[in-house]
C-alpha positions as CSV (number, residue, x, y, z in Angstrom):
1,X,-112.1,-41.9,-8.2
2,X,-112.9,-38.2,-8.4
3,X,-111.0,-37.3,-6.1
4,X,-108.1,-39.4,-8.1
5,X,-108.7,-37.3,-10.9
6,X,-109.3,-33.6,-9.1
7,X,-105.9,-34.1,-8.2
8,X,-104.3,-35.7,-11.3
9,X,-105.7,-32.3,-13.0
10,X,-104.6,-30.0,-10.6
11,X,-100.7,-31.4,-10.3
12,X,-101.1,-31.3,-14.4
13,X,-102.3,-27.8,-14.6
14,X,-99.3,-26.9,-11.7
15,X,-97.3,-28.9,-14.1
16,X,-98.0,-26.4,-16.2
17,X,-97.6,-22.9,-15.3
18,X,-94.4,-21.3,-16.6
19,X,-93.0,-20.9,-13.4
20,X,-93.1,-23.9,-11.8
21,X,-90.3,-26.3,-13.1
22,X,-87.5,-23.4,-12.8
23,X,-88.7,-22.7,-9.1
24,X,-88.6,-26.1,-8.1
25,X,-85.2,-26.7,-10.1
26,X,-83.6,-24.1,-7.8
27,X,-85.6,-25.1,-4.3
28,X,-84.2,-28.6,-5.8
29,X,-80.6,-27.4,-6.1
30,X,-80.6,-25.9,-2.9
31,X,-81.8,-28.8,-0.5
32,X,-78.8,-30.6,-2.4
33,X,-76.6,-28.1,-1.5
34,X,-78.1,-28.0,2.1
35,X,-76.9,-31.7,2.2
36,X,-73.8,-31.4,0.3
37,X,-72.7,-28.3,2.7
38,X,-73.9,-28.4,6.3
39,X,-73.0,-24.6,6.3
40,X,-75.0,-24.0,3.3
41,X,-77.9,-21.9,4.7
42,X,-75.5,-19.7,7.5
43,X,-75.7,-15.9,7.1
44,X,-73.6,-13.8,8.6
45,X,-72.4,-10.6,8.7
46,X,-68.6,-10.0,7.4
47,X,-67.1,-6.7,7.3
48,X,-70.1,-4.8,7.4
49,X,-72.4,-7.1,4.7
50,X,-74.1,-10.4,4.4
51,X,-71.8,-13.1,3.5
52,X,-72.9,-16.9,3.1
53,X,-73.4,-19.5,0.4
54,X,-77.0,-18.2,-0.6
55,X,-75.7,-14.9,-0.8
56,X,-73.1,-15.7,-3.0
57,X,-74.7,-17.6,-5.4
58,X,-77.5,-14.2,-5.4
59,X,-73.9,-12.2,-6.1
60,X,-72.6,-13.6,-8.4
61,X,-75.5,-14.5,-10.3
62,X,-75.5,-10.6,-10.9
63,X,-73.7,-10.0,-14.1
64,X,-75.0,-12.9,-15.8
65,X,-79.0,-11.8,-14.8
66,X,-78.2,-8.8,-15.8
67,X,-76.9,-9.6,-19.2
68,X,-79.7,-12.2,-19.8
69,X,-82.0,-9.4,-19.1
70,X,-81.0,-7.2,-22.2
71,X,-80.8,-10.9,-24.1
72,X,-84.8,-11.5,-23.1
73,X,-85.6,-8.4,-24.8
74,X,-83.4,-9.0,-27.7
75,X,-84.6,-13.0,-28.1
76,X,-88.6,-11.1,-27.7
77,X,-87.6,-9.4,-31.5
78,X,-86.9,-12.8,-33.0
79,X,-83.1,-12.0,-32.4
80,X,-79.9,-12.9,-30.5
81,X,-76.9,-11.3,-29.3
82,X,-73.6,-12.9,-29.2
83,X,-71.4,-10.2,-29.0
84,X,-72.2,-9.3,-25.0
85,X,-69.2,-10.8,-23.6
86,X,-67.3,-9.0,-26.0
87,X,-69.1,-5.6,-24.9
88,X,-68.1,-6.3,-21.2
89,X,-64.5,-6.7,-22.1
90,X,-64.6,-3.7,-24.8
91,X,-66.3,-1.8,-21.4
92,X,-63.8,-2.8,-18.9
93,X,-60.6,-1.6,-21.3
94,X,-62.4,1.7,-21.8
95,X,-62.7,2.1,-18.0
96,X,-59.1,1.1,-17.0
97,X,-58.2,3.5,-20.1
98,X,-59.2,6.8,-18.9
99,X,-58.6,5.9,-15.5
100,X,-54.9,5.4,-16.5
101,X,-55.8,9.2,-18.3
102,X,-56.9,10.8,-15.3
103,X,-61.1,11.3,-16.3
104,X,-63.3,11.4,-13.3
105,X,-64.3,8.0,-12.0
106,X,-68.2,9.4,-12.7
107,X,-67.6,10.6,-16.3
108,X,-65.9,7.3,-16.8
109,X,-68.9,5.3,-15.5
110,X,-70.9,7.1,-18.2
111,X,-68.1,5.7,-20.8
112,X,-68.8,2.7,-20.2
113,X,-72.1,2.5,-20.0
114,X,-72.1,4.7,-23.4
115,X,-69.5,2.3,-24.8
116,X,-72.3,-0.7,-24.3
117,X,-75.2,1.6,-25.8
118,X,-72.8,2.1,-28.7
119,X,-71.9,-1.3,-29.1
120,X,-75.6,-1.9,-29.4
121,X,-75.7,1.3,-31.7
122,X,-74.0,-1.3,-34.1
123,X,-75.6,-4.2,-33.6
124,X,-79.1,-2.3,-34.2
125,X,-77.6,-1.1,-37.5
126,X,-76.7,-4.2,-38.8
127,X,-79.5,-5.8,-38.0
128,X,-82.4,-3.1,-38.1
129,X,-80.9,-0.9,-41.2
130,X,-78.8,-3.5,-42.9
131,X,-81.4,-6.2,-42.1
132,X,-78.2,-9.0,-41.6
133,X,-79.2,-11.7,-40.1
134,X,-78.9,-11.4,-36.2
135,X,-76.0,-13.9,-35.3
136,X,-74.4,-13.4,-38.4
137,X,-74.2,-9.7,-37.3
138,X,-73.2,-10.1,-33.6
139,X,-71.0,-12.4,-34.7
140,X,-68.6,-10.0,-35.9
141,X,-68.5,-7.8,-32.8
142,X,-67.9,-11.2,-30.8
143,X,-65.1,-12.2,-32.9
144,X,-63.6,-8.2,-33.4
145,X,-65.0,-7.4,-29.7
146,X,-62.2,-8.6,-27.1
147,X,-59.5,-7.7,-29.7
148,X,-60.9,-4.2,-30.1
149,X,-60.4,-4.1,-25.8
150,X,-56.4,-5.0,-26.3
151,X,-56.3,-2.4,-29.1
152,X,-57.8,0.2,-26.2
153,X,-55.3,-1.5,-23.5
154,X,-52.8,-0.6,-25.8
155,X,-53.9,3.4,-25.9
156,X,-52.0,3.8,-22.6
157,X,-49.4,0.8,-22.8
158,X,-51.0,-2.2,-22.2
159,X,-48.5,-2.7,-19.7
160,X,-50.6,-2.2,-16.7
161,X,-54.4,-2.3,-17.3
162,X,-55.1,-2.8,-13.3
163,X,-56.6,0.5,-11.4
164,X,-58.5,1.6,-8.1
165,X,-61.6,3.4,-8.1
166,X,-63.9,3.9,-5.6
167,X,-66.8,4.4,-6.9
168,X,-66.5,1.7,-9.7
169,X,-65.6,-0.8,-6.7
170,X,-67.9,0.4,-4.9
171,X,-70.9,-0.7,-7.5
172,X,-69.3,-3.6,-7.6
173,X,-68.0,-5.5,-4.6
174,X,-69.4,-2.4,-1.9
175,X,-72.3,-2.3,-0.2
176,X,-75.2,-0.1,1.2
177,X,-76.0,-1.0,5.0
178,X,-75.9,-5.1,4.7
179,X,-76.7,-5.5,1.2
180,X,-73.8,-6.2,-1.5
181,X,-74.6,-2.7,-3.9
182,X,-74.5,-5.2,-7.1
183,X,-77.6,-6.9,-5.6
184,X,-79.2,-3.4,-5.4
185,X,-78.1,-2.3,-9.0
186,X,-79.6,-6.0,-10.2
187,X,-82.7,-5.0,-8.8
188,X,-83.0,-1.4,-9.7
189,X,-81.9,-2.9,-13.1
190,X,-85.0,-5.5,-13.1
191,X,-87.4,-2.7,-11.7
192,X,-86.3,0.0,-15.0
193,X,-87.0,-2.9,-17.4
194,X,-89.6,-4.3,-16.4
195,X,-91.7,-1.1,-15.9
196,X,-90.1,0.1,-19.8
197,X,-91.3,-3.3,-20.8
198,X,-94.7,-4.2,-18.7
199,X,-95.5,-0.4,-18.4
200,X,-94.9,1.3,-22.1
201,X,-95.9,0.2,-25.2
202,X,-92.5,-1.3,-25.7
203,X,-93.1,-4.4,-24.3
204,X,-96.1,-5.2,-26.2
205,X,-94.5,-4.1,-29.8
206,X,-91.3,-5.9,-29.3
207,X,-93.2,-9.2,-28.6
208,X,-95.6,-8.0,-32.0
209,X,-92.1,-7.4,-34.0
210,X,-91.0,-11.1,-32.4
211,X,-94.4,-13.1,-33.2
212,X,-95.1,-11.2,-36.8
213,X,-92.7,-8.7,-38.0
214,X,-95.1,-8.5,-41.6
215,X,-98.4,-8.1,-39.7
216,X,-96.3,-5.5,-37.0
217,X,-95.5,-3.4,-39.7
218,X,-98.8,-3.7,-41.3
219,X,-100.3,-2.5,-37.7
220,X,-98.3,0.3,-38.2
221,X,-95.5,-0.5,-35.9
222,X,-92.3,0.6,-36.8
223,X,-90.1,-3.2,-36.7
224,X,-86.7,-1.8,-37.5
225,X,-87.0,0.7,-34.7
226,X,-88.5,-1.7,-32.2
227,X,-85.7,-4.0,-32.9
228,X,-83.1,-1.2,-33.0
229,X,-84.7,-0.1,-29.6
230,X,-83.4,-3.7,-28.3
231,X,-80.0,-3.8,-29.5
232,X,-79.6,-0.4,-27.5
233,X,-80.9,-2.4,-24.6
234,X,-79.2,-5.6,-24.3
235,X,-75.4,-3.2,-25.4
236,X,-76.5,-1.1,-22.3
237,X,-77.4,-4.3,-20.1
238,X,-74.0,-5.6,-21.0
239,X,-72.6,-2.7,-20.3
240,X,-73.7,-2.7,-16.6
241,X,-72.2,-6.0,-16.2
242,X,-69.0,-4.7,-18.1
243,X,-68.4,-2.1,-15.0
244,X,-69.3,-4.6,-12.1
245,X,-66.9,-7.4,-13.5
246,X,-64.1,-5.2,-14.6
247,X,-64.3,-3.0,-10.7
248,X,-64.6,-6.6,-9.1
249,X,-61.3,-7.5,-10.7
250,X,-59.5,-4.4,-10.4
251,X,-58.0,-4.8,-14.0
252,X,-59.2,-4.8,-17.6
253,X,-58.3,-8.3,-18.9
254,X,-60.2,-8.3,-22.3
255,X,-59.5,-12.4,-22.5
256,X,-61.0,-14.0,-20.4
257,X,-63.6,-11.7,-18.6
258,X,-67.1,-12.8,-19.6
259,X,-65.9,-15.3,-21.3
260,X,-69.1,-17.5,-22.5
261,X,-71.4,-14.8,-20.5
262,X,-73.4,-14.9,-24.2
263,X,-74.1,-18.6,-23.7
264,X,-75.4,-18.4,-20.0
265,X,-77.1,-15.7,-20.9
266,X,-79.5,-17.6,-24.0
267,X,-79.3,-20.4,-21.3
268,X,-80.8,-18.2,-18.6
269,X,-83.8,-16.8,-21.1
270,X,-84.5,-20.4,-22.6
271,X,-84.8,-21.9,-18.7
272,X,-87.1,-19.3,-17.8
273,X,-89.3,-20.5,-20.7
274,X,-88.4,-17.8,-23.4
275,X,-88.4,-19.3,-26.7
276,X,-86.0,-18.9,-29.7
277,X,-89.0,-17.9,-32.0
278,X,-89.7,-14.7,-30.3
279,X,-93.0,-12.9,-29.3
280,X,-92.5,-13.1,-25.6
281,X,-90.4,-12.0,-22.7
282,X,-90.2,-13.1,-19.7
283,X,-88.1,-10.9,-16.9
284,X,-88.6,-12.9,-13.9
285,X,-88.0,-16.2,-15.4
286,X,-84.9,-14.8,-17.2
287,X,-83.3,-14.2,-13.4
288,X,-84.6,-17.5,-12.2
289,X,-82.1,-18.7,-14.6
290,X,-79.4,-16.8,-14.4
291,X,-79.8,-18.1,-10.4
292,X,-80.6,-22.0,-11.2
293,X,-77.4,-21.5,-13.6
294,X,-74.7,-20.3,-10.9
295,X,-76.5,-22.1,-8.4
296,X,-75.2,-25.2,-10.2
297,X,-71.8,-24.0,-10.8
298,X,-71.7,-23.5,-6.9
299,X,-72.9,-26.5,-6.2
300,X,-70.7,-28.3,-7.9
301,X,-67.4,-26.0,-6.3
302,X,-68.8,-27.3,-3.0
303,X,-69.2,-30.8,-4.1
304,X,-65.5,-31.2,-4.3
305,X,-66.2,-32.7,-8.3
306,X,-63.0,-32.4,-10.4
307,X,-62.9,-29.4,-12.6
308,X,-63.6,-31.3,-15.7
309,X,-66.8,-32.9,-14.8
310,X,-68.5,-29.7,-14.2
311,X,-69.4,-28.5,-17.5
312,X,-70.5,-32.1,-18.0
313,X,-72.7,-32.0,-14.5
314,X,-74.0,-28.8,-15.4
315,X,-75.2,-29.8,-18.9
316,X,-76.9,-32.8,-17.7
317,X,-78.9,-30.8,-15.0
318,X,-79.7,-28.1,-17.2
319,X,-80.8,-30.5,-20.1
320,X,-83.2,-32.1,-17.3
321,X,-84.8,-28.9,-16.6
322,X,-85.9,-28.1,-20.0
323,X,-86.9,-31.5,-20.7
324,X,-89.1,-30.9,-17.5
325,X,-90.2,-27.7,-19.2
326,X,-91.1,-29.6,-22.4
327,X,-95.2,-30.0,-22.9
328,X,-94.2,-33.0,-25.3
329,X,-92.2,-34.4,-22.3
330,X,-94.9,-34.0,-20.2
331,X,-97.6,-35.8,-22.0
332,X,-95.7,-38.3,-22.4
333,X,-94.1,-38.7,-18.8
334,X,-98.4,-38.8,-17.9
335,X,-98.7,-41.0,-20.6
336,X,-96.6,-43.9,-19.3
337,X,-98.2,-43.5,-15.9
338,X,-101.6,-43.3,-17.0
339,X,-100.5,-46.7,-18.8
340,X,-98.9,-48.2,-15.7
341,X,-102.2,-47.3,-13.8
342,X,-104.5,-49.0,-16.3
């Protein structure tokens, strides 16, 4: 009987660490896949980098990471951003703009990643200075955003918005020795915000603005900066992912690219337990769902599914995870088997 019960309390108090139900939801997803594919787990090398189906899912999880990432710190303020798809596409015009003008490929790296921080130089205004509400005030750039990057297309024509560059390419689909270069700028992407967050004050008075914006202030914190501060962030976040999708498509296409990158992105922070409320951030988590989200759209590719179910597969899974995540699902999942058992 004790032993019954040593074990009952250790699977519940596995049950629940944060980290547990997203790790096992992608360790899930990929035995699946190991069935689904035989070839799932093969690595190999293809002109000159690794190339498989783990990989991939690892690269193209990328953008959408990286993007959550700058969304973690915004959702830590009590906030959200739903203009970041619109910043990639405003990014990607700007780039295949001054290319078409004849700027250095480096200066016009800075654009870009300027144009995000000023993007987010708006949103903080808004929000911060203005004090709109936050998806009122993201809202307009999302709406404006992708009609602002045919406006730019239109600077030099619009009639051909596809370049070559290689050092934008190069960030994007190149790679250093066998890694793919937009693993390493994920990573070196993670490493700078983590230590800004988990090493600086930062961290700790964007989760005080998030929990208790009244009793921040009254502490002496300054909220409207703090939440400025994260605007800035998730703008230049968004701009990173602007230049790796726009170089990995050769073209600024401000339509489609990113499209619904804002909603994967809030997916990615609420999977890796980040709440809606604000007052905390969690940057591992966040990437754990960014992964467990692409790993489903991949499995699904490989599962020969028609097109239209996938959304619908995708939701499903998705919806079990958090429900999984749920402490009120919990209980009451150990409820009905502490029942049964009785």
């Amino acid at each position: 009987m004790s032993t019954d019960i040593t074990l009952s309390t250790r699977l519940r108090a596995l049950a629940g660490y944060r980290a547990t139900w997203p790790l096992l939801a992608l360790a899930a997803i990929f035995i699946v896949d190991g069935f689904i594919s035989p070839g799932f787990y093969d690595i190999r090398i293809v002109e000159g980098r690794l190339f498989g189906s783990v990989i991939d899912i690892f690269y193209r999880a990328m953008p959408t990471a990286i993007v959550a990432l700058g969304m973690a710190v915004v959702i830590g303020t009590k906030g959200i951003d739903l203009s970041v798809g619109s910043v990639v596409a405003i990014c990607g015009a700007v780039i295949a703009w001054r290319i078409h003008e004849g700027d250095s490929h480096f200066v016009i790296l800075f654009l870009a990643l300027g144009t995000g921080l000023l993007c987010g130089l708006w949103n903080g205004f808004l929000v911060a200075v203005l004090n709109i509400q936050p998806i009122i005030a993201t809202l307009i750039l999302m709406v404006s955003g992708r009609g602002i990057g045919l406006l730019v297309n239109q600077f030099y024509g619009g009639t051909d918005p596809s370049f070559e560059s290689a050092l934008l390419q190069g960030l994007s689909v190149g790679h250093i020795w066998l890694i793919p270069t937009r693993l390493i700028v994920g990573v070196g992407v993670f490493i700078a915000l983590w230590f800004l967050i988990r090493r600086t004050a930062l961290g700790l008075f964007i989760e005080a603005v998030g929990g208790n914006t009244s009793a921040a202030n009254l502490a002496g914190v300054n909220a409207r900066l703090i939440i400025f501060s994260a605007y800035l962030i998730a703008g230049l976040c968004a701009g990173i992912a602007g230049v790796i999708l726009t170089a990995d498509t050769h073209t600024s296409d401000p339509v489609s690219v990113a499209l619904y990158i804002e909603l994967d992105a809030i997916l990615a922070v609420v999977i890796g337990g980040g709440s809606l409320a604000g007052g905390r951030i969690y940057l591992g988590m966040t990437v754990i769902g960014a992964l467990i989200i692409q790993a489903l759209t991949t499995s699904i590719l490989i599962s020969g599914l028609p097109p239209e179910y996938n959304l619908v597969v995708k939701a499903v899974v998705v919806l079990f995870v958090l429900l999984l995540q749920s402490q009120n699902a919990r209980n009451a999942v150990w409820g009905l088997f502490s029942w049964r058992k009785s």
